[in-house]
C-alpha positions in Angstrom: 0.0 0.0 0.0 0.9 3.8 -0.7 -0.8 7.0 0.3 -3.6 5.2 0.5 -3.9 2.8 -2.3 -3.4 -1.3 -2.8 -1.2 -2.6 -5.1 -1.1 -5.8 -6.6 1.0 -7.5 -8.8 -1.1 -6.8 -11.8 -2.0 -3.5 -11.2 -5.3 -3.8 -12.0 -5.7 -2.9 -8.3 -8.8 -4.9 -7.9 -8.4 -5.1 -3.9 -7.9 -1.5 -4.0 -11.4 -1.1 -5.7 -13.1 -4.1 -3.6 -11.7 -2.4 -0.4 -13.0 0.9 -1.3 -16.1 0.2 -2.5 -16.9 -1.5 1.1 -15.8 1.7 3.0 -17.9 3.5 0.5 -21.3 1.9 1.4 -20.1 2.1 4.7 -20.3 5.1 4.9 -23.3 5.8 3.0 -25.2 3.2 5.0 -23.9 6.5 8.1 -24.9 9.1 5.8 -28.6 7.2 5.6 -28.9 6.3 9.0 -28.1 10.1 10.5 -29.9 12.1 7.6 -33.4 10.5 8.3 -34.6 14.0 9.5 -33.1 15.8 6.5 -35.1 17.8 4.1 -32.2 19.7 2.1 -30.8 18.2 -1.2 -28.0 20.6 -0.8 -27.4 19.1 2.9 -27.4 15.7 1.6 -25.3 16.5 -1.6 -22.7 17.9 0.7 -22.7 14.9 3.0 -22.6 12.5 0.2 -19.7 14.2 -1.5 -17.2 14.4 2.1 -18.0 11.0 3.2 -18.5 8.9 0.2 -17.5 11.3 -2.8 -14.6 11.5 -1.2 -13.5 8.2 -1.1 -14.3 7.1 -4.4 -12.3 9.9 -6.2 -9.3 9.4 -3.8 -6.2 9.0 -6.6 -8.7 7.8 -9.3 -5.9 8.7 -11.5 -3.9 5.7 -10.7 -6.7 2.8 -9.9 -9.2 4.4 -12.4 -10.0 0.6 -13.9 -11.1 0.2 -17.4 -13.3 -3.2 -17.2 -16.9 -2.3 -17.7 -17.8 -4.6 -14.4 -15.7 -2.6 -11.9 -16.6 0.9 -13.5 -20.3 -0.4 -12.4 -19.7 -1.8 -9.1 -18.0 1.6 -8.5 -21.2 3.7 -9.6 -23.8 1.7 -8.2 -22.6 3.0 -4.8 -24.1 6.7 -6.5 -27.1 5.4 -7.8 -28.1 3.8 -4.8 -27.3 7.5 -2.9 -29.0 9.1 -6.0 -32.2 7.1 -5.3 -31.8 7.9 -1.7 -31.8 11.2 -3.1 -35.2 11.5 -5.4 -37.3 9.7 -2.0 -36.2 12.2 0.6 -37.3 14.8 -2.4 -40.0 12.9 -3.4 -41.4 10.7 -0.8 -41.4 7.5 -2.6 -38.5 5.0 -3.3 -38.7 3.6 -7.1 -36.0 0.9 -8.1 -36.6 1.6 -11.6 -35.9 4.4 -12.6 -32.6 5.5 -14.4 -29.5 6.4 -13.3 -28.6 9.1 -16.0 -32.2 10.4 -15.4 -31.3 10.5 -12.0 -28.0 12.4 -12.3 -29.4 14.8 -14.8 -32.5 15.6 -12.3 -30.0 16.4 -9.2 -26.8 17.4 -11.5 -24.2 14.7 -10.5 -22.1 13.1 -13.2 -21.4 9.8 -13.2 -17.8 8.7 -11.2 -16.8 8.2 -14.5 -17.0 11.0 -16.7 -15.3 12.6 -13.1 -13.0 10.6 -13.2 -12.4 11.6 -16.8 -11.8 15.1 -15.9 -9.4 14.8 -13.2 -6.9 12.7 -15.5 -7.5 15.5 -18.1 -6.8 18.2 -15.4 -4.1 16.7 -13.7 -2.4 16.4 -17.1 -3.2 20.1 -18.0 -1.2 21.0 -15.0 1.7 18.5 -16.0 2.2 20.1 -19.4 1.8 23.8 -18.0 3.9 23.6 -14.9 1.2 23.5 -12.3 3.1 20.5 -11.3 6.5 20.0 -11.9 7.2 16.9 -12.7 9.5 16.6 -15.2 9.6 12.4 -15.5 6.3 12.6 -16.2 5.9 15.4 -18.9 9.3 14.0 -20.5 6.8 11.2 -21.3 4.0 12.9 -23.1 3.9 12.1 -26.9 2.7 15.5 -28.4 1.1 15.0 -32.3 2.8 16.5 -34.7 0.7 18.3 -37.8 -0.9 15.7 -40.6 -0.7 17.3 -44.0 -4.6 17.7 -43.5 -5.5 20.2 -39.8 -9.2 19.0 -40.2 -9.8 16.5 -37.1 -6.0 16.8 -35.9 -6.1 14.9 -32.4 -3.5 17.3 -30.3 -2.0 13.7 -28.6 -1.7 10.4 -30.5 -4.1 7.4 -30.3 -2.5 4.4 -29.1 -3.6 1.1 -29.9 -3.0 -2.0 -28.9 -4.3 -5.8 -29.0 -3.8 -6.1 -25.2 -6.4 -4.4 -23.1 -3.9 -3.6 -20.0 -2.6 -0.3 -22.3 -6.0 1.5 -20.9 -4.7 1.0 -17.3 -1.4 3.4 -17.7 -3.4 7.2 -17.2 -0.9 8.6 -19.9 -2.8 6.7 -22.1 -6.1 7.2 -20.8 -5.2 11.0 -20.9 -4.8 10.8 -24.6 -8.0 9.1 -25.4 -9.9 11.2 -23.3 -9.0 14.8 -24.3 -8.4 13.9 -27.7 -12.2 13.3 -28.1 -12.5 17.1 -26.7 -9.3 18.4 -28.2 -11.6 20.4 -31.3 -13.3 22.4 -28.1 -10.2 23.1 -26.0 -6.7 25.2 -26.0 -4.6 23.2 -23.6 -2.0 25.5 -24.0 -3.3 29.4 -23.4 -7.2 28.3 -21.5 -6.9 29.6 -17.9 -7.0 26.9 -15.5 -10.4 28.3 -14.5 -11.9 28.2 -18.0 -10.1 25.1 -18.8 -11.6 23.2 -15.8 -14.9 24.5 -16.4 -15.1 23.2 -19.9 -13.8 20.3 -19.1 -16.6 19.3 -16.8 -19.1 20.4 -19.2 -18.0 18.3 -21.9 -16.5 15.3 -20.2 -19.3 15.0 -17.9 -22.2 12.5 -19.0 
């Protein structure tokens, strides 16, 4: 373990995820329990995000997993808070309704378009010296022009016939903002602007 996380020899830090996703509902079973009074979204929203929010965002940038199985596991632990949610607002509990209806009606993204946005920002900081890490922005692979500009992905695409190259966030960096890349300047946005486009077209 370091700073928090569990590795294992694969590093598809499965007992990282199994082990935080336990302490998640947890906590959320607390966050039920003490809020059966409650009335305020906003109260509950706040809770929700310093307990279990929290916890589940923790150094997504190295566990973030890529298998469709854990990225549910992982968001169930929201929908189940979201549907929480809608029957303290509501006053009746319904199993089947949506999750993105859910997260559009009390405007929470899903963990993984979040997740998403903080590899995008963390990277953003790398390449303009928010952090300095040099190891790390030694190893970005910047495109350079095609004869053609139209639909010119700013990072390259890499492929492979072995699913484990989605694990390395580099990686996952360059798919992500490349499907964004048309909307956004990297290079000259202000970290405030930046971020807040980010969200807005990452988050789904």
């Amino acid at each position: 373990m370091d700073l928090g996380i569990i590795f294992d020899t694969k590093l598809d830090f499965s007992q990282h995820i199994n082990s935080m996703v336990s302490k998640a509902y947890r906590r959320l079973g607390i966050v039920k329990r003490k809020t059966r009074e409650f009335s305020s979204e906003n109260a509950l929203k706040v809770l929700y995000y310093a307990l279990v929010g929290s916890n589940l965002e923790y150094c997504s940038i190295i566990w973030d997993p890529n298998h469709r199985n854990k990225i549910e596991i992982i968001e169930r632990i929201q929908n189940d808070f979201l549907r929480y949610l809608f029957s303290k607002k509501n006053g009746i509990y319904l199993q089947d309704i949506s999750s993105s209806c859910l997260r559009d009606m009390f405007n929470i993204p899903s963990l993984c378009s979040r997740r998403d946005v903080s590899c995008v920002l963390f990277f953003y900081k790398v390449i303009n010296g928010s952090i300095d890490c040099t190891v790390i922005l030694s190893a970005i692979n910047f495109a350079g022009p095609a004869r053609s500009l139209r639909n010119q992905d700013s990072f390259p695409n890499v492929y492979s016939r072995f699913i484990y190259i989605d694990r390395f966030s580099l990686y996952k960096f360059y798919k992500s903002f490349n499907k964004i890349s048309g909307e956004l300047d990297i290079y000259h946005m202000s970290p405030t602007v930046f971020k807040s486009n980010c969200f807005q077209l990452l988050n789904t």
